[in-house]
C-alpha positions in Angstrom: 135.8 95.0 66.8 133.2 94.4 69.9 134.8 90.9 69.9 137.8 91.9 70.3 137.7 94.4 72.8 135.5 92.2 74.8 138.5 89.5 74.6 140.6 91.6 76.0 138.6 93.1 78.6 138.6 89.4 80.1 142.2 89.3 79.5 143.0 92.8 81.6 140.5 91.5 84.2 142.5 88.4 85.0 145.5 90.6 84.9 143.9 92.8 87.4 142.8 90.1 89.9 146.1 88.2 89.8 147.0 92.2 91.0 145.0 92.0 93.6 145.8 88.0 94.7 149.5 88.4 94.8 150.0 92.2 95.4 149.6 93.9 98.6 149.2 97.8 98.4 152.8 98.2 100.0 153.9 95.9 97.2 152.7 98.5 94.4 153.9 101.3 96.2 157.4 100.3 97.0 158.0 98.8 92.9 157.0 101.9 90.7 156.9 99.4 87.8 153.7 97.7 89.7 152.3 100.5 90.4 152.1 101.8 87.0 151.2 97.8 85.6 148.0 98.7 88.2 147.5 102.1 86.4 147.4 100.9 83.1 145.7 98.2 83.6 142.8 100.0 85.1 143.3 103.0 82.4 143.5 100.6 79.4 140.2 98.8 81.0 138.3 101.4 81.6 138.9 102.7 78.1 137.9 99.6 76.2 134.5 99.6 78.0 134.0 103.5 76.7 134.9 102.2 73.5 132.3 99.3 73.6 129.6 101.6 75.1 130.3 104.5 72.2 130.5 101.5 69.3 127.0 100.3 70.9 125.4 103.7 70.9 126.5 104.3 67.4 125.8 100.7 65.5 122.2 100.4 67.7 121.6 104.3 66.5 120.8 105.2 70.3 121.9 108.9 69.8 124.6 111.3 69.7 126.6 111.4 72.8 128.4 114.6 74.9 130.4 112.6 76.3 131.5 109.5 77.4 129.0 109.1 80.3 126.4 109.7 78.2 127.5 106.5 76.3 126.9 104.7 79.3 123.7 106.8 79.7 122.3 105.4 76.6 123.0 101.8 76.9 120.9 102.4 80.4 118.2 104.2 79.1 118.1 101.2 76.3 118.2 98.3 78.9 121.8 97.4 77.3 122.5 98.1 81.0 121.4 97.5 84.0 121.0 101.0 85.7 122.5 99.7 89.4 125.7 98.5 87.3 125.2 101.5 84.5 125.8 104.0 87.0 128.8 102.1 88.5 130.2 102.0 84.9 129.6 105.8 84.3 131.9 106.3 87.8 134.4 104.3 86.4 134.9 106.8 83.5 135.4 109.7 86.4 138.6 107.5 87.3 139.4 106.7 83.6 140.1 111.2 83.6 142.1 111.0 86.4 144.5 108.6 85.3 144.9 110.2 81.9 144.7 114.1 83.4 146.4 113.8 86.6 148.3 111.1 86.8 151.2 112.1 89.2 148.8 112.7 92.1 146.4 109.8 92.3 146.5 108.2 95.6 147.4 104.5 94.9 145.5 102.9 97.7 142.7 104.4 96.3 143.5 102.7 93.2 144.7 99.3 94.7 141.0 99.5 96.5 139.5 99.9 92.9 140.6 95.8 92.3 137.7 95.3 94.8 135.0 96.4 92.1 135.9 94.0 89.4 133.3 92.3 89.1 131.5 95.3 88.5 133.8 94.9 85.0 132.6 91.4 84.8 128.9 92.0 85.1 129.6 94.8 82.4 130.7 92.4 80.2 128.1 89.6 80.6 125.5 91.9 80.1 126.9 93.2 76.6 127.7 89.7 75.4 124.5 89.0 75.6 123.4 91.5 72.5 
């Protein structure tokens, strides 16, 4: 399943950057359609690496997680993370609850700006692949 998820991580992150090649932010917010493809994309990424983190916390028996965070918090504390990227991870869930909570009033640029972290995503995936 950690395969798999992983493959399409990489998949959603080359989505994402041909986002950010060939889309300005007055692209995405004058085509609604782009503009959600951008939410999505973010929302579905962000979700696969909580799912990764929470399968990793429960097959490496590294405790019982509140929350999501705290998935994150564990693979840290483990040194299945870096902390420097960890904690960037753990923001990323933050943004992972307002896409799925309040979606009508996130502000897009904010979003669009969020393309310039992804090789934060990358560096999360490097590190796991290599356990």
């Amino acid at each position: 399943m950690i395969f798999d998820k992983l493959k399409r991580l990489e998949e959603n992150l080359r989505i994402l950057q041909s986002i950010r090649n060939n889309y300005s932010i007055s692209d995405l917010l004058a085509d609604k359609v782009d503009e959600w493809g951008l939410r999505y994309g973010l929302l579905e990424s962000i979700q696969i690496i909580i799912d990764i983190s929470c399968s990793y916390v429960s097959e490496k028996n590294l405790g019982i997680p509140k929350n999501y965070s705290d998935c994150i918090n564990m693979l840290i504390s483990n040194k299945y993370l870096d902390k420097p990227l960890g904690e960037r991870i753990a923001k990323m869930v933050g943004l992972r609850n307002l896409l799925v909570h309040e979606y009508g009033i996130i502000d897009v640029k904010k979003l669009y700006e969020f393309l310039n972290h992804l090789d934060d995503i990358r560096a999360f995936v490097n590190q796991i692949k290599k356990f």
